[in-house]
C-alpha angles and dihedrals in degrees: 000000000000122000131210109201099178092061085046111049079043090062102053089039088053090061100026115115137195085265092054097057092045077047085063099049090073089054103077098101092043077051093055104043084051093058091044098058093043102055087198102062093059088088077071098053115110099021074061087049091038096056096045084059099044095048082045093061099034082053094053094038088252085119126022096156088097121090109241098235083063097064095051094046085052086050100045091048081047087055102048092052093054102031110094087210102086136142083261109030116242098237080061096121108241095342099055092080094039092091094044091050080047091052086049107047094045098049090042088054088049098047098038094112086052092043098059100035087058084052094058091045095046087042090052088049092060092046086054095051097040093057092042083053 
């Protein structure tokens, strides 16, 4: 079964809201025991913790140097992995995870340069803190 993760991920952003994505924040500890129990999905590890920070801050103000589109694209990818209700349910032995890796791979590749750009703010932030302590 071929997925196509762009429709896809265009689909839940289309009818995602600002609720939605502060929904998601309270999701991080449903996220990791998912990637626990699926080995595989550990590649996906810190862009998923990553993500939960950075959403966390844009949501707060902390962070504004992030499109939009871009949020909502992190927390539908957020919502797909934890939502039981995919194109391949989750409780499918060995292939139920396989969309999810495929949302995730897809919306990390497409928010690398985001990504990384959040990790040297957030790094600068603990420097700052660091020397004013």
């Amino acid at each position: 079964m071929a997925i196509d993760a762009e429709s896809e991920l265009g689909k839940r952003a289309k009818q995602m809201t600002r609720d939605d994505i502060a929904d998601v924040l309270g999701k991080e500890g449903k996220a990791k025991t998912i990637v626990e129990k699926a080995g595989f999905l550990s590649q996906y590890w810190d862009d998923i913790k990553t993500s939960f920070a950075l959403i966390r801050d844009w949501f707060s103000g902390a962070y504004d140097k992030v499109p939009t589109r871009m949020i909502v694209s992190l927390a539908g990818a957020l919502i797909y992995l934890v939502s039981p209700l995919d194109l391949i349910p989750d409780w499918v032995p060995m292939a139920g995870l396989v969309d999810d890796a495929a949302i995730l791979a897809f919306v990390f590749r497409l928010s690398k340069v985001d990504l990384d750009a959040y990790r040297k703010w957030k790094n600068s932030k603990v420097v700052e803190a660091q020397e004013e302590g």
